[in-house]
N, C-alpha and C positions, 0 to 999 in steps of 0.2 A: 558654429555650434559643432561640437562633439560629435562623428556619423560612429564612431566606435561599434560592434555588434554588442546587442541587447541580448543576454540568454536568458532563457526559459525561465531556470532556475542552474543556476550555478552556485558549485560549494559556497560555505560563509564559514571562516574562521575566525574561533573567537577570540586567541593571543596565551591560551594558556595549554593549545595542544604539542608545542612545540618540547614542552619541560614533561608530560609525562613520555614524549618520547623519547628524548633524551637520557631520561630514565635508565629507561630500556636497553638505551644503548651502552649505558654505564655501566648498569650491574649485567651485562650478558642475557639480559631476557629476551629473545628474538624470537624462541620456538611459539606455537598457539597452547601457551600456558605460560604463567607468571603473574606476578601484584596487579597488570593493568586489565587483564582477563580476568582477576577477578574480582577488582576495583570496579570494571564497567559493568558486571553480573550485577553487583550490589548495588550502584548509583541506578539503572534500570529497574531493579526491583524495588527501591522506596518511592520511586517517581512513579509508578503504574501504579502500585500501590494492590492491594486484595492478597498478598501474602503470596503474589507471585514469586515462580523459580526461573532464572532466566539462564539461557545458555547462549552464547553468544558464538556464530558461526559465520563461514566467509561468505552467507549473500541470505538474502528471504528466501531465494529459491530453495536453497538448500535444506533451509525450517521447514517451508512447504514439503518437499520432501519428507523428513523424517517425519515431521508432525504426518504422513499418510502413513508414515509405515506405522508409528505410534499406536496407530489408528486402528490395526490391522488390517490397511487398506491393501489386498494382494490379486495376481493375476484373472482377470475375469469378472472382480469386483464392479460395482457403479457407486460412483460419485458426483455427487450434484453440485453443480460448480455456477457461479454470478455468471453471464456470459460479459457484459458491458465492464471487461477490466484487463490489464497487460496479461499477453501472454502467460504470463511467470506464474500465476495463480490454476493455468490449466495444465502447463506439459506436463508436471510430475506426476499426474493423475496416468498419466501414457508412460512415463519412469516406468510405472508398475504395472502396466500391459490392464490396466483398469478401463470402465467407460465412462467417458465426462457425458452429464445430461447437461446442458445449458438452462439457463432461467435468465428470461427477461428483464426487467427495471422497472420501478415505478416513479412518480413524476415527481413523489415530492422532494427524497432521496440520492436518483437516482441510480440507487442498490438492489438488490434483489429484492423482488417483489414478491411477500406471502403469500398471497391468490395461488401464482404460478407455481410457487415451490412446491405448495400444497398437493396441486394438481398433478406435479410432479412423484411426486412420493406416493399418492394412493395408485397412480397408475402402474410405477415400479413395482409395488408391493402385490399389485393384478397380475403381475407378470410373474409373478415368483423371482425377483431380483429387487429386494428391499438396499434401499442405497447405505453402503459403509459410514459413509460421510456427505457434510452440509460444508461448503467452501463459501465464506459470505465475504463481499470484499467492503471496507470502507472506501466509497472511490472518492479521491483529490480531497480526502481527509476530513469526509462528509459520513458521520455515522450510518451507519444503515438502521434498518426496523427490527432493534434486535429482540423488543417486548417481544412481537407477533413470531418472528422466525425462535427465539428461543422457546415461545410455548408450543410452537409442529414441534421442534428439535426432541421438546420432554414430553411431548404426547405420542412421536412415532419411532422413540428411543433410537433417537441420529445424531452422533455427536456431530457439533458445529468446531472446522477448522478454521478462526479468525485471523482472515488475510487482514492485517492495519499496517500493511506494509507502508502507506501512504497517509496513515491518520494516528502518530507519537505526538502527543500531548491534544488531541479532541478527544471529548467525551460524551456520555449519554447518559443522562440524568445522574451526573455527576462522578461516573463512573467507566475511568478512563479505556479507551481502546486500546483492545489486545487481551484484556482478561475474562470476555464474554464467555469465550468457546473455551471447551475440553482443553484446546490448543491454542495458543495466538504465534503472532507471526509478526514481524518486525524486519523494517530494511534500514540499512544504513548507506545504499549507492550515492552517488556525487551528486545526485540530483535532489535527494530526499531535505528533508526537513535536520536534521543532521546527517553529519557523514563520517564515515572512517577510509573512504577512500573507495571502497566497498563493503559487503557485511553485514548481517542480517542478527537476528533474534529469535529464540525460539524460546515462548513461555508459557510453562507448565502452570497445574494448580498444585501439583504435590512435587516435592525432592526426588520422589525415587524415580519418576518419568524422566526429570531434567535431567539426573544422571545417567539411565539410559539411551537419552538423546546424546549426552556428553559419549559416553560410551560407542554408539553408533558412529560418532564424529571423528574418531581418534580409530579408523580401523578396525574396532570391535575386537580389540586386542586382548584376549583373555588372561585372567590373572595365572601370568606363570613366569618363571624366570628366562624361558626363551620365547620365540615368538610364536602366540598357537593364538586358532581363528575358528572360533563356532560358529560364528554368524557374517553372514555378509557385512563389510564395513567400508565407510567413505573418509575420505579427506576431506570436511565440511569444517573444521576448527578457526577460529579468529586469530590472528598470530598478535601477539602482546605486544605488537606494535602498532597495529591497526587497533586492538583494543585502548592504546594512550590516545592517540585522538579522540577518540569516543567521548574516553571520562575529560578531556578539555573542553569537547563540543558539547556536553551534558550542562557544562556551568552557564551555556550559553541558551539551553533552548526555550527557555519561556520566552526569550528575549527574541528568538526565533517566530515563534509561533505570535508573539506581537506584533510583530514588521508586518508579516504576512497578513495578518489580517487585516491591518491598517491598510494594507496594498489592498486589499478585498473592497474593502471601506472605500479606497479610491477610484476604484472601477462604480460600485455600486453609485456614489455621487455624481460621476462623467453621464452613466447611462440611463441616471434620471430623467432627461432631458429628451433622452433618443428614441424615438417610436419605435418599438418596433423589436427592443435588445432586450435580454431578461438575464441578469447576473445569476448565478446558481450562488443561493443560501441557505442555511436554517431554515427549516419549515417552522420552528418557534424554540422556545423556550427551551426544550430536553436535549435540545442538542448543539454543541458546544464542540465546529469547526478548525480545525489550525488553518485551512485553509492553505492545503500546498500546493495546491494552482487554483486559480482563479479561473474561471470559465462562463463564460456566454456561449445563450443561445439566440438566435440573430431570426428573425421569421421576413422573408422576403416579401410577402405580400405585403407587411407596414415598412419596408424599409427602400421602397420606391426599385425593387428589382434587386436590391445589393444582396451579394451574401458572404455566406461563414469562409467561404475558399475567396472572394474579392476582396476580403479584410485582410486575410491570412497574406495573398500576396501584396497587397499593397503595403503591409507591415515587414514584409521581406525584403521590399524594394528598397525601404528606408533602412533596412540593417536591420529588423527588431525579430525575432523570433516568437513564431507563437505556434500552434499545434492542433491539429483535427481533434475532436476526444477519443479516448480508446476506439476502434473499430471494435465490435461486439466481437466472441469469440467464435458465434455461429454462424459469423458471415467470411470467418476468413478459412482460405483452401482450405488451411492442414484439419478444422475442423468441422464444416461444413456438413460431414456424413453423420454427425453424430446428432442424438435428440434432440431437441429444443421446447423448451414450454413459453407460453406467452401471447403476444401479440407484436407488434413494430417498436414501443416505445422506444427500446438504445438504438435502432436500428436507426429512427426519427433523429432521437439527440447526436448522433456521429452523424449525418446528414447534415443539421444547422449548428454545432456546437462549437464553441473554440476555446481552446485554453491559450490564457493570456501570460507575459512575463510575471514574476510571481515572485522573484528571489528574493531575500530577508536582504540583500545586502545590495539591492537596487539605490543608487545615487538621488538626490534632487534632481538632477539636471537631467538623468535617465528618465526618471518617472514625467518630468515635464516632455519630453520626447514623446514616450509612449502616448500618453492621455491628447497630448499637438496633433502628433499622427490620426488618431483615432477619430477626435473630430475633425481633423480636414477632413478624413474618408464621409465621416454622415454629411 
Protein backbone atom coordinates (compact mmCIF):
# COMPACT_ATOMS: atom_id res chain seq x y z
CA UNK A 1 0.00 0.00 0.00
CA UNK A 2 0.77 3.51 -0.65
CA UNK A 3 2.69 5.08 2.94
CA UNK A 4 2.71 8.44 0.84
CA UNK A 5 2.15 11.53 3.64
CA UNK A 6 -1.65 12.40 4.29
CA UNK A 7 -2.04 16.26 4.87
CA UNK A 8 -4.38 17.92 6.89
CA UNK A 9 -5.78 19.82 4.24
CA UNK A 10 -3.82 20.54 1.32
CA UNK A 11 -4.66 22.87 -1.72
CA UNK A 12 -7.39 21.30 -4.39
CA UNK A 13 -7.38 22.50 -7.82
CA UNK A 14 -10.11 22.66 -9.91
CA UNK A 15 -8.37 22.87 -13.86
CA UNK A 16 -9.70 26.09 -14.79
CA UNK A 17 -7.20 28.28 -12.52
CA UNK A 18 -4.54 27.93 -14.88
CA UNK A 19 -6.48 30.09 -17.90
CA UNK A 20 -7.50 33.04 -15.64
CA UNK A 21 -3.80 33.25 -14.95
CA UNK A 22 -2.65 33.04 -17.89
CA UNK A 23 -4.77 35.86 -18.65
CA UNK A 24 -3.03 37.75 -16.64
CA UNK A 25 -0.06 37.06 -18.02
CA UNK A 26 -1.21 37.91 -21.62
CA UNK A 27 -2.65 41.04 -21.20
CA UNK A 28 0.11 42.60 -18.54
CA UNK A 29 -2.07 42.42 -15.55
CA UNK A 30 0.37 41.49 -12.75
CA UNK A 31 -0.07 44.73 -10.40
CA UNK A 32 -2.96 44.10 -7.29
CA UNK A 33 -5.45 45.54 -9.79
CA UNK A 34 -7.03 44.27 -12.98
CA UNK A 35 -10.20 42.01 -14.68
CA UNK A 36 -9.31 39.14 -12.07
CA UNK A 37 -9.44 41.46 -8.95
CA UNK A 38 -12.32 42.36 -10.03
CA UNK A 39 -13.82 39.37 -11.45
CA UNK A 40 -13.15 37.50 -7.87
CA UNK A 41 -14.70 40.85 -6.00
CA UNK A 42 -17.92 39.98 -8.04
CA UNK A 43 -17.96 36.11 -8.05
CA UNK A 44 -17.55 36.62 -3.90
CA UNK A 45 -20.17 38.79 -3.71
CA UNK A 46 -23.10 36.82 -5.59
CA UNK A 47 -21.91 33.62 -3.70
CA UNK A 48 -22.31 35.36 -0.12
CA UNK A 49 -25.00 36.91 -1.36
CA UNK A 50 -26.95 40.19 1.25
CA UNK A 51 -25.56 42.75 -1.23
CA UNK A 52 -22.23 42.28 0.16
CA UNK A 53 -18.96 44.68 -1.13
CA UNK A 54 -16.05 42.65 -1.13
CA UNK A 55 -12.33 43.73 -1.23
CA UNK A 56 -10.06 41.24 -1.77
CA UNK A 57 -6.50 41.55 0.00
CA UNK A 58 -3.17 39.49 0.53
CA UNK A 59 -4.32 37.42 3.72
CA UNK A 60 -7.60 37.54 6.48
CA UNK A 61 -5.12 38.81 8.60
CA UNK A 62 -4.90 41.73 6.77
CA UNK A 63 -9.02 42.14 6.68
CA UNK A 64 -8.82 41.60 10.33
CA UNK A 65 -6.62 44.48 10.39
CA UNK A 66 -8.36 47.05 8.50
CA UNK A 67 -11.89 45.70 9.34
CA UNK A 68 -10.47 47.09 13.29
CA UNK A 69 -9.38 50.16 11.95
CA UNK A 70 -12.79 50.36 9.92
CA UNK A 71 -13.99 49.91 13.22
CA UNK A 72 -12.26 52.79 14.90
CA UNK A 73 -10.53 50.33 16.76
CA UNK A 74 -7.34 52.68 18.08
CA UNK A 75 -4.52 52.82 20.76
CA UNK A 76 -5.92 51.85 24.36
CA UNK A 77 -9.20 50.67 22.85
CA UNK A 78 -10.74 47.01 24.12
CA UNK A 79 -11.70 44.49 22.10
CA UNK A 80 -13.51 41.28 22.77
CA UNK A 81 -12.03 38.71 21.02
CA UNK A 82 -13.40 34.22 20.72
CA UNK A 83 -10.22 33.04 22.73
CA UNK A 84 -10.61 29.00 21.28
CA UNK A 85 -9.28 30.19 17.48
CA UNK A 86 -5.68 30.85 15.34
CA UNK A 87 -3.73 33.40 16.50
CA UNK A 88 -4.68 35.68 13.29
CA UNK A 89 -8.04 36.69 14.83
CA UNK A 90 -6.12 38.23 17.94
CA UNK A 91 -2.68 39.99 16.96
CA UNK A 92 -4.15 42.81 15.10
CA UNK A 93 -6.16 43.83 18.11
CA UNK A 94 -2.12 44.44 19.54
CA UNK A 95 -1.36 46.09 15.53
CA UNK A 96 -3.26 48.83 17.26
CA UNK A 97 -1.68 48.92 20.79
CA UNK A 98 -5.63 47.86 21.72
CA UNK A 99 -6.65 45.22 24.71
CA UNK A 100 -8.06 41.75 23.55
CA UNK A 101 -10.52 40.40 26.38
CA UNK A 102 -10.86 36.75 25.65
CA UNK A 103 -14.23 34.78 25.81
CA UNK A 104 -14.56 31.23 26.29
CA UNK A 105 -16.63 28.53 24.10
CA UNK A 106 -19.66 26.77 24.50
CA UNK A 107 -20.34 23.11 23.79
CA UNK A 108 -22.62 22.99 21.26
CA UNK A 109 -20.61 25.42 18.77
CA UNK A 110 -17.74 25.43 19.95
CA UNK A 111 -17.67 29.58 19.49
CA UNK A 112 -17.97 32.17 21.67
CA UNK A 113 -20.20 31.72 24.21
CA UNK A 114 -23.21 34.57 25.04
CA UNK A 115 -23.36 34.05 28.90
CA UNK A 116 -19.54 34.98 28.84
CA UNK A 117 -19.62 37.78 26.32
CA UNK A 118 -22.21 39.21 28.10
CA UNK A 119 -20.47 39.05 31.29
CA UNK A 120 -17.91 40.39 29.53
CA UNK A 121 -19.30 43.73 28.26
CA UNK A 122 -21.23 44.67 31.43
CA UNK A 123 -18.01 44.39 33.33
CA UNK A 124 -16.03 46.54 30.57
CA UNK A 125 -18.78 49.01 30.60
CA UNK A 126 -18.32 48.97 35.02
CA UNK A 127 -14.98 49.95 34.24
CA UNK A 128 -15.48 52.82 32.13
CA UNK A 129 -13.87 50.95 28.91
CA UNK A 130 -17.04 49.82 26.84
CA UNK A 131 -15.34 47.41 24.19
CA UNK A 132 -14.85 49.04 20.25
CA UNK A 133 -15.53 45.62 18.90
CA UNK A 134 -17.16 41.81 19.07
CA UNK A 135 -14.33 39.48 17.18
CA UNK A 136 -16.70 36.13 16.77
CA UNK A 137 -14.88 33.34 14.86
CA UNK A 138 -16.63 30.46 12.98
CA UNK A 139 -14.18 27.77 14.22
CA UNK A 140 -13.49 24.70 11.48
CA UNK A 141 -16.44 26.29 9.67
CA UNK A 142 -18.83 25.60 12.40
CA UNK A 143 -21.28 28.79 12.62
CA UNK A 144 -21.22 30.32 15.94
CA UNK A 145 -24.59 31.63 18.08
CA UNK A 146 -25.01 34.64 16.05
CA UNK A 147 -29.06 35.09 16.91
CA UNK A 148 -27.86 35.50 20.82
CA UNK A 149 -24.34 37.32 20.10
CA UNK A 150 -25.98 39.56 17.42
CA UNK A 151 -28.89 40.72 20.03
CA UNK A 152 -25.81 41.83 23.11
CA UNK A 153 -24.05 43.30 19.81
CA UNK A 154 -27.53 45.58 19.05
CA UNK A 155 -28.47 45.97 22.60
CA UNK A 156 -24.90 47.25 23.97
CA UNK A 157 -24.20 49.01 20.47
CA UNK A 158 -20.72 46.70 19.61
CA UNK A 159 -20.29 46.18 16.36
CA UNK A 160 -19.33 42.36 15.55
CA UNK A 161 -16.06 41.75 13.35
CA UNK A 162 -16.90 38.32 11.60
CA UNK A 163 -13.76 36.17 11.51
CA UNK A 164 -15.36 33.18 8.73
CA UNK A 165 -11.88 32.96 7.81
CA UNK A 166 -12.43 29.15 8.09
CA UNK A 167 -16.52 28.90 7.34
CA UNK A 168 -16.79 30.25 2.91
CA UNK A 169 -19.84 28.47 2.02
CA UNK A 170 -21.64 27.35 5.87
CA UNK A 171 -24.39 29.14 6.75
CA UNK A 172 -26.93 29.87 9.57
CA UNK A 173 -30.32 29.79 9.06
CA UNK A 174 -29.80 30.01 5.57
CA UNK A 175 -27.71 32.84 5.54
CA UNK A 176 -24.21 32.51 4.55
CA UNK A 177 -21.00 33.42 6.72
CA UNK A 178 -19.22 36.56 6.52
CA UNK A 179 -22.19 38.79 6.25
CA UNK A 180 -23.36 38.68 9.90
CA UNK A 181 -21.09 41.57 11.32
CA UNK A 182 -20.63 45.26 10.52
CA UNK A 183 -17.48 43.54 8.94
CA UNK A 184 -16.67 39.89 7.67
CA UNK A 185 -13.52 38.45 6.95
CA UNK A 186 -12.47 35.89 4.51
CA UNK A 187 -9.09 33.68 3.92
CA UNK A 188 -8.10 32.25 1.05
CA UNK A 189 -4.34 30.44 2.51
CA UNK A 190 -3.32 26.91 1.03
CA UNK A 191 -5.02 25.26 3.74
CA UNK A 192 -8.62 26.82 3.43
CA UNK A 193 -11.50 25.76 1.77
CA UNK A 194 -10.36 27.55 -1.40
CA UNK A 195 -7.14 29.12 -2.10
CA UNK A 196 -5.16 31.69 -3.95
CA UNK A 197 -2.00 30.70 -2.87
CA UNK A 198 -2.57 33.10 -0.02
CA UNK A 199 -5.26 35.99 0.55
CA UNK A 200 -7.89 37.04 2.32
CA UNK A 201 -11.46 38.99 1.91
CA UNK A 202 -12.82 41.75 3.44
CA UNK A 203 -16.71 42.35 3.33
CA UNK A 204 -18.37 45.36 3.87
CA UNK A 205 -22.36 46.07 3.92
CA UNK A 206 -22.15 49.28 2.05
CA UNK A 207 -19.53 50.48 -1.12
CA UNK A 208 -18.14 53.25 0.55
CA UNK A 209 -16.49 51.23 3.48
CA UNK A 210 -15.23 48.57 0.78
CA UNK A 211 -13.60 51.51 -0.99
CA UNK A 212 -11.99 52.70 2.03
CA UNK A 213 -10.73 49.46 2.88
CA UNK A 214 -9.63 49.49 -0.83
CA UNK A 215 -8.07 52.76 -0.13
CA UNK A 216 -6.27 51.68 3.10
CA UNK A 217 -4.86 48.71 1.04
CA UNK A 218 -3.13 50.57 -1.77
CA UNK A 219 -1.02 52.97 0.66
CA UNK A 220 -3.69 55.42 1.32
CA UNK A 221 -2.62 57.32 -1.56
CA UNK A 222 -4.43 60.54 -1.97
CA UNK A 223 -5.99 61.79 -4.85
CA UNK A 224 -3.29 63.80 -6.54
CA UNK A 225 -0.90 63.78 -9.41
CA UNK A 226 2.16 63.14 -7.21
CA UNK A 227 2.43 60.92 -4.35
CA UNK A 228 0.66 62.58 -1.09
CA UNK A 229 -0.32 60.46 2.20
CA UNK A 230 -2.98 61.71 4.78
CA UNK A 231 -3.48 58.78 6.45
CA UNK A 232 -1.44 55.92 7.32
CA UNK A 233 -1.44 53.10 4.51
CA UNK A 234 -0.42 49.30 3.98
CA UNK A 235 0.41 47.00 1.33
CA UNK A 236 -2.73 44.59 1.91
CA UNK A 237 -3.96 44.42 -2.07
CA UNK A 238 -4.41 40.94 -3.95
CA UNK A 239 -2.17 40.95 -7.10
CA UNK A 240 -4.36 39.89 -10.24
CA UNK A 241 -2.69 36.89 -10.25
CA UNK A 242 -3.48 35.57 -7.12
CA UNK A 243 -7.03 36.91 -7.70
CA UNK A 244 -7.19 34.24 -11.22
CA UNK A 245 -6.92 31.55 -9.20
CA UNK A 246 -9.58 32.64 -6.92
CA UNK A 247 -12.11 33.18 -9.72
CA UNK A 248 -11.04 29.24 -11.05
CA UNK A 249 -11.20 28.02 -7.54
CA UNK A 250 -14.72 29.81 -7.13
CA UNK A 251 -16.08 27.38 -10.03
CA UNK A 252 -15.12 24.77 -7.78
CA UNK A 253 -16.33 25.41 -4.33
CA UNK A 254 -19.59 23.95 -3.79
CA UNK A 255 -17.93 20.92 -5.14
CA UNK A 256 -15.35 21.69 -2.28
CA UNK A 257 -17.59 22.00 0.55
CA UNK A 258 -19.32 18.53 -0.70
CA UNK A 259 -16.04 16.39 -0.36
CA UNK A 260 -15.55 17.81 2.80
CA UNK A 261 -18.36 17.05 4.25
CA UNK A 262 -18.81 13.69 2.86
CA UNK A 263 -15.28 13.20 4.66
CA UNK A 264 -17.30 14.47 7.89
CA UNK A 265 -19.94 11.90 7.11
CA UNK A 266 -17.04 9.42 6.94
CA UNK A 267 -15.53 10.11 10.38
CA UNK A 268 -19.14 10.38 11.79
CA UNK A 269 -19.93 6.63 10.61
CA UNK A 270 -16.23 5.00 11.67
CA UNK A 271 -17.03 6.67 15.27
CA UNK A 272 -20.33 5.26 15.51
CA UNK A 273 -19.12 2.17 16.75
CA UNK A 274 -16.19 3.64 19.09
CA UNK A 275 -16.99 4.39 22.72
CA UNK A 276 -15.99 6.93 23.93
CA UNK A 277 -15.21 9.54 20.41
CA UNK A 278 -17.66 12.38 19.66
CA UNK A 279 -17.17 13.97 16.02
CA UNK A 280 -18.03 17.68 16.30
CA UNK A 281 -21.41 18.55 14.30
CA UNK A 282 -24.41 20.66 13.67
CA UNK A 283 -26.13 21.12 16.88
CA UNK A 284 -29.45 20.93 14.28
CA UNK A 285 -30.98 22.09 11.64
CA UNK A 286 -29.95 26.22 11.48
CA UNK A 287 -26.79 25.48 10.85
CA UNK A 288 -25.25 24.40 7.85
CA UNK A 289 -21.18 23.27 8.14
CA UNK A 290 -18.57 23.13 5.03
CA UNK A 291 -16.80 21.48 7.39
CA UNK A 292 -13.11 22.48 6.93
CA UNK A 293 -11.61 20.12 9.42
CA UNK A 294 -13.13 17.52 10.93
CA UNK A 295 -12.51 17.14 14.50
CA UNK A 296 -12.95 14.67 17.59
CA UNK A 297 -13.14 14.78 20.91
CA UNK A 298 -11.79 11.55 22.40
CA UNK A 299 -12.72 11.09 26.43
CA UNK A 300 -10.21 8.81 28.01
CA UNK A 301 -12.13 7.45 30.63
CA UNK A 302 -14.57 5.36 27.72
CA UNK A 303 -11.61 4.81 25.66
CA UNK A 304 -9.71 2.31 27.98
CA UNK A 305 -6.79 5.10 28.82
CA UNK A 306 -6.34 6.25 25.03
CA UNK A 307 -6.05 9.70 24.06
CA UNK A 308 -6.46 12.74 21.67
CA UNK A 309 -2.14 12.98 21.57
CA UNK A 310 -1.99 8.71 21.38
CA UNK A 311 -4.14 9.05 18.18
CA UNK A 312 -2.44 11.94 16.95
CA UNK A 313 0.93 9.92 17.27
CA UNK A 314 0.04 7.00 16.19
CA UNK A 315 -1.47 8.69 12.89
CA UNK A 316 2.07 10.14 12.59
CA UNK A 317 3.60 7.03 12.73
CA UNK A 318 1.70 5.84 9.68
CA UNK A 319 2.46 9.27 7.67
CA UNK A 320 -1.20 10.68 8.32
CA UNK A 321 -1.24 14.23 9.70
CA UNK A 322 -3.71 15.33 12.12
CA UNK A 323 -3.76 18.29 14.66
CA UNK A 324 -4.34 19.42 18.44
CA UNK A 325 -7.38 22.08 18.07
CA UNK A 326 -6.62 25.60 18.23
CA UNK A 327 -4.86 26.14 21.88
CA UNK A 328 -7.27 28.89 23.31
CA UNK A 329 -5.81 32.25 23.09
CA UNK A 330 -5.77 32.74 26.91
CA UNK A 331 -3.64 29.98 27.41
CA UNK A 332 -0.79 30.95 25.18
CA UNK A 333 2.38 33.17 26.57
CA UNK A 334 2.03 36.08 24.26
CA UNK A 335 -1.49 36.44 25.69
CA UNK A 336 -2.01 34.97 28.95
CA UNK A 337 -1.81 38.63 30.92
CA UNK A 338 -4.75 39.62 29.28
CA UNK A 339 -8.62 39.22 30.53
CA UNK A 340 -10.52 36.26 30.28
CA UNK A 341 -14.30 35.48 30.63
CA UNK A 342 -15.73 32.01 31.09
CA UNK A 343 -15.00 28.78 32.54
CA UNK A 344 -12.51 25.75 31.12
CA UNK A 345 -14.72 24.69 28.30
CA UNK A 346 -11.80 25.28 24.91
CA UNK A 347 -9.38 24.83 27.54
CA UNK A 348 -11.15 21.15 28.00
CA UNK A 349 -11.79 20.82 24.01
CA UNK A 350 -7.72 21.45 23.23
CA UNK A 351 -7.12 18.97 25.99
CA UNK A 352 -9.11 15.83 24.29
CA UNK A 353 -9.71 17.36 20.65
CA UNK A 354 -8.36 16.48 17.32
CA UNK A 355 -8.60 17.54 13.94
CA UNK A 356 -8.59 14.95 11.43
CA UNK A 357 -7.28 14.97 7.46
CA UNK A 358 -10.02 16.78 5.97
CA UNK A 359 -8.99 17.73 2.30
CA UNK A 360 -11.56 17.82 -0.66
CA UNK A 361 -9.17 16.19 -2.62
CA UNK A 362 -8.29 13.24 -0.37
CA UNK A 363 -7.91 9.81 -2.72
CA UNK A 364 -10.09 6.32 -1.98
CA UNK A 365 -7.15 4.68 -1.11
CA UNK A 366 -6.08 7.81 1.26
CA UNK A 367 -9.28 7.69 2.99
CA UNK A 368 -9.22 3.81 3.42
CA UNK A 369 -5.80 4.48 5.04
CA UNK A 370 -6.95 6.95 7.45
CA UNK A 371 -10.47 5.27 8.63
CA UNK A 372 -7.55 1.33 8.68
CA UNK A 373 -5.43 3.44 10.86
CA UNK A 374 -7.93 4.75 13.24
CA UNK A 375 -9.49 1.47 13.90
CA UNK A 376 -6.47 -0.36 14.38
CA UNK A 377 -5.72 2.46 17.12
CA UNK A 378 -9.45 1.60 19.05
Amino acid sequence: MNDSKIWLSSPHMGGEEQKFVNEAFVSNWVAPLGPNVTGFEQDLSKYIGQESHVAVLSSGTAALHLGLILLDVKAGDTVICQSMTFSASANPILYLGATPVFIDSELDTWNMCPVALEEAIIDSISKGKKPKAIIVVHLYGMPCKMDEIHALSKQYEIPILEDSAEALGSSYKGQKCGTFGEIGVLSFNGNKIITTSGGGALVAKDEKRKEKAVFLATQARDKAPHYQHSEIGYNYRMSNICAGIGRGQMQVLDQHVDLRRAMHQLYVDTFETIEGVTVFSEPNSDYFSNHWLSAIIINPEKTNGKTREDLRLALEKANIESRPLWKPMHLQPIFESYPYYGNKVSATLFENGLCLPSGSNLTEEEKKRIIAEIQLFF
